[in-house]
N, CA, C and O atoms as CSV, one atom per row, in Angstrom:
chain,resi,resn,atom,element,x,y,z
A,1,UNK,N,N,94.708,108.159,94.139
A,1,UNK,CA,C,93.677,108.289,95.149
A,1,UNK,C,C,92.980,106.950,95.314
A,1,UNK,O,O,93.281,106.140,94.437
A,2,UNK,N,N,92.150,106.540,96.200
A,2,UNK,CA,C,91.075,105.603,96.596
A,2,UNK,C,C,90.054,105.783,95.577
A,2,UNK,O,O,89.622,106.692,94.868
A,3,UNK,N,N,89.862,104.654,95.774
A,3,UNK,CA,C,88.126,104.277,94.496
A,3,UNK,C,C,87.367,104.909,95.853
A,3,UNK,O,O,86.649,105.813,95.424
A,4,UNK,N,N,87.255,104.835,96.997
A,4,UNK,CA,C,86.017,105.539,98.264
A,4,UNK,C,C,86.017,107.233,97.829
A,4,UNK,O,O,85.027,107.964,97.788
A,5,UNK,N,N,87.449,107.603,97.523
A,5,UNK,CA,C,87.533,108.899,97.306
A,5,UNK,C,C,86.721,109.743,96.249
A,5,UNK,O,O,86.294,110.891,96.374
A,6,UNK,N,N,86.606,108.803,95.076
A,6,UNK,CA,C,86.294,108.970,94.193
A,6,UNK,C,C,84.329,109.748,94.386
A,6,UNK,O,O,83.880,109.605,95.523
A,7,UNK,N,N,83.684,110.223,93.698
A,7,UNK,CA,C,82.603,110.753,93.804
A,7,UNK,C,C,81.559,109.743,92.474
A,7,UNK,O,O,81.778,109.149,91.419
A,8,UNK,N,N,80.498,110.022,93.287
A,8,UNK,CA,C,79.485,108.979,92.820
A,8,UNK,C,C,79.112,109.242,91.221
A,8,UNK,O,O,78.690,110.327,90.821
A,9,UNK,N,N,79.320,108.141,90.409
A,9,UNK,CA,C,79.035,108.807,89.186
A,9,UNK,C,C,80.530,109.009,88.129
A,9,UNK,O,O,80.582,109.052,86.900
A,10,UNK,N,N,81.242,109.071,88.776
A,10,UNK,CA,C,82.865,109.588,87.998
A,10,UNK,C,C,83.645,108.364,87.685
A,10,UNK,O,O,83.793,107.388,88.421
A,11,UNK,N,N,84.107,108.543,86.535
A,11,UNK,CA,C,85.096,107.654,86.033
A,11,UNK,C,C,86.529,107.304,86.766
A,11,UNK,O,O,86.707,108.110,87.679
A,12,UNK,N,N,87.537,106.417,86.663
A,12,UNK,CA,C,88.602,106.452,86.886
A,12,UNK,C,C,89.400,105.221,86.331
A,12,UNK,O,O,88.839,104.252,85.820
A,13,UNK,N,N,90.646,105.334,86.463
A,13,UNK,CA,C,91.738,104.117,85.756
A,13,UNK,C,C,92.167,103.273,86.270
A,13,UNK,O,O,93.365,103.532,86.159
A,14,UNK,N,N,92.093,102.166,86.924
A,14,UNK,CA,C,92.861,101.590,88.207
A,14,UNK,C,C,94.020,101.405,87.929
A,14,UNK,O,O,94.333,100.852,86.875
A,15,UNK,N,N,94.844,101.795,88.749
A,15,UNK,CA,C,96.660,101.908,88.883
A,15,UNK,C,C,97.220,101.154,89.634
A,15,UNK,O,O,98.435,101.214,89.824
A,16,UNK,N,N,96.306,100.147,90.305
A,16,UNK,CA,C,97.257,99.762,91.179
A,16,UNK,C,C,96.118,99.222,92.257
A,16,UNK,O,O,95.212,99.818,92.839
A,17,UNK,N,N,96.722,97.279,92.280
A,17,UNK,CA,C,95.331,96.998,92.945
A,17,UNK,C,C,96.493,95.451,93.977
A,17,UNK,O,O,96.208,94.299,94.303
A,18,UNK,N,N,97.767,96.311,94.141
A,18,UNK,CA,C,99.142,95.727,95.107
A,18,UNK,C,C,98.703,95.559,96.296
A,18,UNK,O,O,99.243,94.586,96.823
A,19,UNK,N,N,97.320,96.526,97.512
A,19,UNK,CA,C,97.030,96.731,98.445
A,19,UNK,C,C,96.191,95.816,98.846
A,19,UNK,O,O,96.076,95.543,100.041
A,20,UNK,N,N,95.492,95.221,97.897
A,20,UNK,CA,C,94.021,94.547,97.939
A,20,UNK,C,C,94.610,92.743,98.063
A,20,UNK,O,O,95.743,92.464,97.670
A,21,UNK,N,N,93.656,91.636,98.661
A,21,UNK,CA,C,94.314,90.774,99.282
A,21,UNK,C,C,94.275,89.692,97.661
A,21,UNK,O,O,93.498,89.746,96.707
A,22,UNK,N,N,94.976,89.158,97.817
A,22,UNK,CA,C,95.136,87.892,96.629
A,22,UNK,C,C,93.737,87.202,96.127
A,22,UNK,O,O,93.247,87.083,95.004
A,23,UNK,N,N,93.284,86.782,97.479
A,23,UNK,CA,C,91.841,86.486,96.653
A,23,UNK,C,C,90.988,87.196,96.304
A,23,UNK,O,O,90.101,86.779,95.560
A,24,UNK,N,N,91.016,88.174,96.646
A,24,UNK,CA,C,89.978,89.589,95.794
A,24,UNK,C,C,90.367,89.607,94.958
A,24,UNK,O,O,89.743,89.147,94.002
A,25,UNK,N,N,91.871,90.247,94.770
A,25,UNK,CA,C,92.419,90.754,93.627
A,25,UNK,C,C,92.081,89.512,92.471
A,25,UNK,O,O,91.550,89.852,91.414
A,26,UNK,N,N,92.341,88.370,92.665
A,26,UNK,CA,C,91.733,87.144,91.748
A,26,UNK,C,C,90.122,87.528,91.388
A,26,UNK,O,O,89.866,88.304,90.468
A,27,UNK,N,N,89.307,87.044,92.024
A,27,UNK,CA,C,87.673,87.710,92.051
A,27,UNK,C,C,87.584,88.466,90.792
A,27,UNK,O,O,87.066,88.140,89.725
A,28,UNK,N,N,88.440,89.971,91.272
A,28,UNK,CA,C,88.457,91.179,90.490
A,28,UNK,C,C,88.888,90.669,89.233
A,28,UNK,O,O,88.109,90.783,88.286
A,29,UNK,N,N,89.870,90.188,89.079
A,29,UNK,CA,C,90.253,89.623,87.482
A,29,UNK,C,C,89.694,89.153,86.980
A,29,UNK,O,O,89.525,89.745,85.914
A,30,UNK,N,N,89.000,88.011,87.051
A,30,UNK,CA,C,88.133,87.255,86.623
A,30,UNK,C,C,87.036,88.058,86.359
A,30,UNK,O,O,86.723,88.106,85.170
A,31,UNK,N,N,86.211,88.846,87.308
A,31,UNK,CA,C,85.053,90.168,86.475
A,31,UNK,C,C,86.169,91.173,85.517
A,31,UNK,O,O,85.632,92.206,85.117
A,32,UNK,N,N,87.228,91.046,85.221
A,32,UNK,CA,C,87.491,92.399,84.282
A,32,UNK,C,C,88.211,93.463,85.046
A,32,UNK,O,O,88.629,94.264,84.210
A,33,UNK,N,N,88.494,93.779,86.059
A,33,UNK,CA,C,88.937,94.774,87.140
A,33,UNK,C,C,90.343,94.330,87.200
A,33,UNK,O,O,90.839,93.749,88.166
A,34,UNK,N,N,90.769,94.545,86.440
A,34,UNK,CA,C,92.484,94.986,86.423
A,34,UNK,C,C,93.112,96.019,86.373
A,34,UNK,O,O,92.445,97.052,86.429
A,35,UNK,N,N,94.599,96.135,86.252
A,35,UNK,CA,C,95.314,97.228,86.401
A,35,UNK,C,C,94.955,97.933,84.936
A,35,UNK,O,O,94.964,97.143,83.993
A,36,UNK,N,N,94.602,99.485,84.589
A,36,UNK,CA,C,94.795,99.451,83.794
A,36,UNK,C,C,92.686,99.641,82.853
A,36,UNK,O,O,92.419,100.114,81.748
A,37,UNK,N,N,91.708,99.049,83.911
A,37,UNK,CA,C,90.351,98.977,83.359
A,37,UNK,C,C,89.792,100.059,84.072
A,37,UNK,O,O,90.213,100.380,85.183
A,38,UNK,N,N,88.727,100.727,83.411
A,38,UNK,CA,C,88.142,102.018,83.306
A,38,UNK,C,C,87.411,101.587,84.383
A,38,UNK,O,O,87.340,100.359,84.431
A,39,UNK,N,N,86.693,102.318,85.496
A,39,UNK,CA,C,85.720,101.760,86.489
A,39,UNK,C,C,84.825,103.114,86.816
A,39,UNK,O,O,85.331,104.224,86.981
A,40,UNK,N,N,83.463,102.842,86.878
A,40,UNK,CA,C,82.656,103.848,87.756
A,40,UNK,C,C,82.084,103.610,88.687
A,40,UNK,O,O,81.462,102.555,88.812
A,41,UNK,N,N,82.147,104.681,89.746
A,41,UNK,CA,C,81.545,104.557,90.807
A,41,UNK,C,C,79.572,104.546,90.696
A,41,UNK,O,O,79.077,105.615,90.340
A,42,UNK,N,N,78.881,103.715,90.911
A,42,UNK,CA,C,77.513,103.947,91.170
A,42,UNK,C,C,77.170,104.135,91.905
A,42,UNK,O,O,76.340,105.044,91.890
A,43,UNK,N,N,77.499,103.424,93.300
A,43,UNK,CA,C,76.673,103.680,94.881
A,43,UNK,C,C,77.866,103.512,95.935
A,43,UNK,O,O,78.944,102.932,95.796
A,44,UNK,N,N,77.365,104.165,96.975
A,44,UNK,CA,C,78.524,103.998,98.279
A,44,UNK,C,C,77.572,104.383,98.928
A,44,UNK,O,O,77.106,105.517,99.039
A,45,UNK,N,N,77.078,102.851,99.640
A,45,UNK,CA,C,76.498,103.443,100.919
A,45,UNK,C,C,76.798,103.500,102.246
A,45,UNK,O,O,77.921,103.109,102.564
A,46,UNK,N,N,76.189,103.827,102.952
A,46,UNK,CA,C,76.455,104.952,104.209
A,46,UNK,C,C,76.869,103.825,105.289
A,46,UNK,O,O,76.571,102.635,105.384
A,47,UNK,N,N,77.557,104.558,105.949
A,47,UNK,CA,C,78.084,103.910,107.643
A,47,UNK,C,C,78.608,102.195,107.053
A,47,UNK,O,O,78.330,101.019,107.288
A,48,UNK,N,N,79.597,103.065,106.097
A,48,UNK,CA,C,80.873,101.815,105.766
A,48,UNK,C,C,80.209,100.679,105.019
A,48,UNK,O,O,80.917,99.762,104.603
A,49,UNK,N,N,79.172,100.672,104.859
A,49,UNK,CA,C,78.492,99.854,103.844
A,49,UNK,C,C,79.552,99.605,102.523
A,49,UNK,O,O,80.656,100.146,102.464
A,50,UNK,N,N,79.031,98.716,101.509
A,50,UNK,CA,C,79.635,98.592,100.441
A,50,UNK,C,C,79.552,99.549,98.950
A,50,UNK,O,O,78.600,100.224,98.559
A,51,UNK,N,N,80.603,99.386,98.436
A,51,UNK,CA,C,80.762,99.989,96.976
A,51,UNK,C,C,80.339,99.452,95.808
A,51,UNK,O,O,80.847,98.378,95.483
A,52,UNK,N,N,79.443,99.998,95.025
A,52,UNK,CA,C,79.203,99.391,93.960
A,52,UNK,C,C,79.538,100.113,92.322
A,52,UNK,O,O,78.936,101.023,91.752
A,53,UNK,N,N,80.696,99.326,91.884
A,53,UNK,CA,C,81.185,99.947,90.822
A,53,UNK,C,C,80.968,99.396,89.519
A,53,UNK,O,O,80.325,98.347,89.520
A,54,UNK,N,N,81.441,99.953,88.106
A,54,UNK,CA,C,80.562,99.518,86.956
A,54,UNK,C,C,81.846,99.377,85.988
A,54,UNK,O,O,82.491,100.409,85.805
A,55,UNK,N,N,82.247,98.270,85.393
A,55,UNK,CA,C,83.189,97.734,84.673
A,55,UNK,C,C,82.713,96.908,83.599
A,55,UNK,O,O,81.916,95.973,83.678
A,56,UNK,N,N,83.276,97.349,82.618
A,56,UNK,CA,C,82.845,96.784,80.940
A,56,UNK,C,C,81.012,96.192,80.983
A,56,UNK,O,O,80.569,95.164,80.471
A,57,UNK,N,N,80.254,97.250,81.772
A,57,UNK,CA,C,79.158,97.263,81.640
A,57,UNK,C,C,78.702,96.434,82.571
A,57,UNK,O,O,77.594,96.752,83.006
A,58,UNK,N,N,79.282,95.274,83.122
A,58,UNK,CA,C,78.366,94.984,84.558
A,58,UNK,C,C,78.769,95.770,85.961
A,58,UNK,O,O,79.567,96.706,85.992
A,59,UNK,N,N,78.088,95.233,87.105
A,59,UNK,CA,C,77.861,96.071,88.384
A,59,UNK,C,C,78.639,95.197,89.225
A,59,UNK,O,O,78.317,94.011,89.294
A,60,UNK,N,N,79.577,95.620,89.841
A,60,UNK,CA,C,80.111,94.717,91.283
A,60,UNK,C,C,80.453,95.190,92.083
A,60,UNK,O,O,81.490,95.833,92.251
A,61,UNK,N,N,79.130,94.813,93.140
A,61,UNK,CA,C,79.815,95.478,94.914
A,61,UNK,C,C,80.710,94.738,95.453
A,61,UNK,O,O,80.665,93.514,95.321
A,62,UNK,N,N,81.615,95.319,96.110
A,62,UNK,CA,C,83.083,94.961,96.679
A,62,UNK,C,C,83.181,95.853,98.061
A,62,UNK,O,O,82.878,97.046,98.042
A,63,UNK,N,N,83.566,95.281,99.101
A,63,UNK,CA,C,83.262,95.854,100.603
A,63,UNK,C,C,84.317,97.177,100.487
A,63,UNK,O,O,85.269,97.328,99.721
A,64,UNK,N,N,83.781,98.089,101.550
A,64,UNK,CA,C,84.508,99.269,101.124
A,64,UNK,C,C,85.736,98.901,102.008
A,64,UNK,O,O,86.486,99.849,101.780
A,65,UNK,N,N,86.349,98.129,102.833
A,65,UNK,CA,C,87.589,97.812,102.705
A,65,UNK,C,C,88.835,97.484,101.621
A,65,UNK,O,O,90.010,97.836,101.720
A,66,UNK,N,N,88.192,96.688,100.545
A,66,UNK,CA,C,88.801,96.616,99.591
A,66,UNK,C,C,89.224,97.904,98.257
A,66,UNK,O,O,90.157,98.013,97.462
A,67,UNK,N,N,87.686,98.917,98.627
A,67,UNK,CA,C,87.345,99.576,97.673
A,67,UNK,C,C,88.581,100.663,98.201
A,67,UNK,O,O,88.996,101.377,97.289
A,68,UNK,N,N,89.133,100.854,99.357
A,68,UNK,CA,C,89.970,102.057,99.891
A,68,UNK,C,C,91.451,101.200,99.419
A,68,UNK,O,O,92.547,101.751,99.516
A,69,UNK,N,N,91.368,100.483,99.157
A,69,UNK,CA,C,92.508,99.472,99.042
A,69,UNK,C,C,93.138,99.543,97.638
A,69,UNK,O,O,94.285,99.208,97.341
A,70,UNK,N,N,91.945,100.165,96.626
A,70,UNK,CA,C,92.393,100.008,94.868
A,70,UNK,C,C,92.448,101.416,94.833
A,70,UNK,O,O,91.628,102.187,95.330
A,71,UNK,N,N,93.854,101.801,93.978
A,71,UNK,CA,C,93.927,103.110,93.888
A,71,UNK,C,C,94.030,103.322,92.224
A,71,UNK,O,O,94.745,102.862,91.332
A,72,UNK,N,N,92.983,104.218,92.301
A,72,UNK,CA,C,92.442,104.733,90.705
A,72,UNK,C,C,93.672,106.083,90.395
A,72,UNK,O,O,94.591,106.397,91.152
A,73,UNK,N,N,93.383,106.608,89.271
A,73,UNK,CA,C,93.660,107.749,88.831
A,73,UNK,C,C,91.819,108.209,87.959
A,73,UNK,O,O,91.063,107.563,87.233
A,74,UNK,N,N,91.777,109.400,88.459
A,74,UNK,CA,C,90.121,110.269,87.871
A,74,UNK,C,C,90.786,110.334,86.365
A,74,UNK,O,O,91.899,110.548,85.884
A,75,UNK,N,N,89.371,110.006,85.872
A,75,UNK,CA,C,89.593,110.553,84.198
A,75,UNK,C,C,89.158,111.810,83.981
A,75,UNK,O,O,89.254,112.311,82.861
């Protein structure tokens, strides 16, 4: 599924981050957001606004283009 899919508050695994563009996907590595790292959703705000998710304890918003782009598995 989508990290957007995901519900506010819930865990998930990222599986797969093939969709998302090279320099994000870099970005993301460098904070910890790899294939494979635990992520929670904190905020998604409204009318396509951005995602803000929570990885090895810090916070990083990432535009919800990208965020429909990384596909988790729910824990």
């Amino acid at each position: 599924m989508a990290l957007t899919e995901m519900r506010r508050g819930s865990k998930g695994k990222v599986v797969d981050l093939g969709s998302v563009s090279m320099l994000v996907r870099r970005r993301l590595c460098d904070l910890g957001v790899t294939e494979g790292a635990v992520v929670s959703v904190r905020k998604m705000l409204p009318f396509g606004g951005p995602c803000t998710i929570e990885s090895n304890g810090q916070w990083i918003a990432i535009r919800r283009k990208e965020a429909q782009a990384m596909r988790v598995e729910a824990l």
